[in-house]
TIVEXMI-717638 format. One line per 4 residues: their letters; for each residue x, y, z of N, C-alpha, C. Coordinates in Angstrom, 1 decimal. Layout:
BEGIN
A = X,Y,Z,X,Y,Z,X,Y,Z  ...
***
This chain:
BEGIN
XXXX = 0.8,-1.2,0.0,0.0,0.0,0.0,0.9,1.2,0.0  0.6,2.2,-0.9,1.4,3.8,-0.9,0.7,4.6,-0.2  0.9,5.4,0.4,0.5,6.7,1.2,1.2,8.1,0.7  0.3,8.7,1.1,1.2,10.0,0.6,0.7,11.1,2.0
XXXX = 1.8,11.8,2.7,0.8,12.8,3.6,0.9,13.8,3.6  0.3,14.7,3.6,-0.2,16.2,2.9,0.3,17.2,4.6  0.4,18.3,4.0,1.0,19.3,5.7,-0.2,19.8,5.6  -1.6,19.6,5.5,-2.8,20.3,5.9,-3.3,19.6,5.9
XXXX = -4.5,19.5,5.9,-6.0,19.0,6.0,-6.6,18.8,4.4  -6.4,20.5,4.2,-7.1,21.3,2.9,-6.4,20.9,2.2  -5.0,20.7,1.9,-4.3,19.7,0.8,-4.8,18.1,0.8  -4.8,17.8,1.9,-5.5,16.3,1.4,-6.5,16.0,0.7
XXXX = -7.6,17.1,1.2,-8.7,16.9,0.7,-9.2,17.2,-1.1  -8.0,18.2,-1.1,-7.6,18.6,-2.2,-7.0,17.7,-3.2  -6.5,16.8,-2.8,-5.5,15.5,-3.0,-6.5,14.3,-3.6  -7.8,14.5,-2.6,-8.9,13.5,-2.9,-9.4,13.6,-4.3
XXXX = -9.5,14.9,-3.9,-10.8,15.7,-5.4,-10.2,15.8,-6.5  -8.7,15.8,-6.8,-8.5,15.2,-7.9,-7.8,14.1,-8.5  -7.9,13.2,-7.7,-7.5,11.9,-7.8,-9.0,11.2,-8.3  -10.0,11.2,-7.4,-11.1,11.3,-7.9,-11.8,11.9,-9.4
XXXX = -11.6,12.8,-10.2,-12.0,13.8,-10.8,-11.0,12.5,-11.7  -10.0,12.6,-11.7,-9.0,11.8,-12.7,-9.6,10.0,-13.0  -10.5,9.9,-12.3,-11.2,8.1,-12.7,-10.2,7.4,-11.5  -9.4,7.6,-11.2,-8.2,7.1,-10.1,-9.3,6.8,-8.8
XXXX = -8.7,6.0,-7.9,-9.1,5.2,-7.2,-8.2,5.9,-5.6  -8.3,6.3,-5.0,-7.6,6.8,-4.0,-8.8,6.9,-2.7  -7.9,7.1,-1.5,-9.1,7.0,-0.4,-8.0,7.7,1.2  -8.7,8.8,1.5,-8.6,9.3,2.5,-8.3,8.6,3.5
XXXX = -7.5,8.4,4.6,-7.4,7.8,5.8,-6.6,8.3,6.7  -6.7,8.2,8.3,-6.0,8.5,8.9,-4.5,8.2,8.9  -3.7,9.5,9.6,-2.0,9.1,9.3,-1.9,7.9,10.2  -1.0,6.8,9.3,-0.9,5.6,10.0,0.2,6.2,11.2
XXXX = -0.1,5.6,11.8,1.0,5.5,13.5,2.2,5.7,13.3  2.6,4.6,12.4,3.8,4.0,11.9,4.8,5.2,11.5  4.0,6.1,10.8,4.3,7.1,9.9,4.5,8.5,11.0  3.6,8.7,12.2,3.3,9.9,12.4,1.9,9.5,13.7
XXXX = 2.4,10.6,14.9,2.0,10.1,15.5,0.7,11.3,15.5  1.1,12.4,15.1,0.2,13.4,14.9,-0.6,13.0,14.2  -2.4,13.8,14.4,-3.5,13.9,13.8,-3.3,14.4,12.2  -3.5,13.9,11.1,-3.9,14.0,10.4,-4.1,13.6,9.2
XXXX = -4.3,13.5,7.8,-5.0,12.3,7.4,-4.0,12.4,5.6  -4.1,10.8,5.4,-2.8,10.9,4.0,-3.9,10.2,3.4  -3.5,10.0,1.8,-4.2,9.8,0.7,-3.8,7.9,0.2  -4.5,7.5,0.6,-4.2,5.5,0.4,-4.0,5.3,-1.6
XXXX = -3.4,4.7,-1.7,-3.9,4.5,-3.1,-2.8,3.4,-3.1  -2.7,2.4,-4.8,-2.3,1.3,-5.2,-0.7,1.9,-5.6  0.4,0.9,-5.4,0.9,1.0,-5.7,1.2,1.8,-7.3  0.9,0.6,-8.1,0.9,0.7,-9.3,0.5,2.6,-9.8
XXXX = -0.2,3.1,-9.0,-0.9,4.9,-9.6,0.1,5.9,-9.1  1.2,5.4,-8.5,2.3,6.6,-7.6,2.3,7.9,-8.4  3.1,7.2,-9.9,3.9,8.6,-10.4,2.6,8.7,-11.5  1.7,8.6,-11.7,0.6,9.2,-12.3,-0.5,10.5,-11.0
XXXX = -0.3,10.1,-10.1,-0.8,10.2,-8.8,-0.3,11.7,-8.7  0.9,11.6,-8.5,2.2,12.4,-8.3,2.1,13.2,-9.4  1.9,13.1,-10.6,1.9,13.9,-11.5,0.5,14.9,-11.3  -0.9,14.3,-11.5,-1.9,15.1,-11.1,-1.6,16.3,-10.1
XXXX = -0.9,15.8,-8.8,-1.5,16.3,-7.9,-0.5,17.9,-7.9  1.1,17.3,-8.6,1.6,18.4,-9.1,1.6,19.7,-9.9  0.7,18.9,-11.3,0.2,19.7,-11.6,-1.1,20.7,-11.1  -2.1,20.4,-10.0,-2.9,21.1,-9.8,-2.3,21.8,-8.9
XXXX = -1.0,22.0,-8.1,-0.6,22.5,-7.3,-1.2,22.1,-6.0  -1.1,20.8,-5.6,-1.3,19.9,-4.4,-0.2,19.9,-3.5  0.4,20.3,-2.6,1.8,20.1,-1.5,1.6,18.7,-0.9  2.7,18.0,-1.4,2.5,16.8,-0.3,4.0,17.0,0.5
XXXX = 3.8,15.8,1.7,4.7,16.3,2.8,5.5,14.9,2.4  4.9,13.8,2.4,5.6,12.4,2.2,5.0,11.6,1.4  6.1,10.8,0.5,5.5,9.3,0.1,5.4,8.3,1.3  5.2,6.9,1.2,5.3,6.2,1.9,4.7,4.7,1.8
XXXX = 5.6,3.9,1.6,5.0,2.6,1.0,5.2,1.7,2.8  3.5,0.9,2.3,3.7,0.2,4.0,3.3,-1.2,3.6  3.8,-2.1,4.6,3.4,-3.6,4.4,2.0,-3.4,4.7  0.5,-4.3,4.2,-0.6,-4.4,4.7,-1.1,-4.6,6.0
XXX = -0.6,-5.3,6.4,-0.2,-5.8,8.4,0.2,-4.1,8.6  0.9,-3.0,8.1,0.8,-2.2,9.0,-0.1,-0.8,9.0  -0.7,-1.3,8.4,-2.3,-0.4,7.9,-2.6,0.5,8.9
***
């Protein structure tokens, strides 16, 4: 599973809506543990969509703070 985590709120959600808008498959969730112990929320998606993902979100002028690839066990 890839993660990506955003330094706001308003960027993630921003993160959603064109990932979404793109037919892409992505999903909101809280920052895993593992990652961050602070509140707040990164963008799930499939391996396989990273640098398509990454490109969208660049182009719309999306800030992300981290990538982050995790075993499923550590969801």
């Amino acid at each position: 599973m890839t993660v990506i985590t955003f330094p706001s709120t308003y960027m993630a959600l921003s993160a959603e809506k064109v990932v979404k808008s793109a037919g892409l498959e992505g999903k909101l969730i809280p920052v895993p543990r593992k990652i961050s112990t602070s509140c707040g929320m990164a963008l799930r998606l499939a391996e396989h969509q990273l640098d398509q993902v990454l490109a969208l979100l660049d182009e719309a002028g999306v800030e992300i703070e981290g990538v982050y690839e995790l075993a499923d066990k550590e969801r």
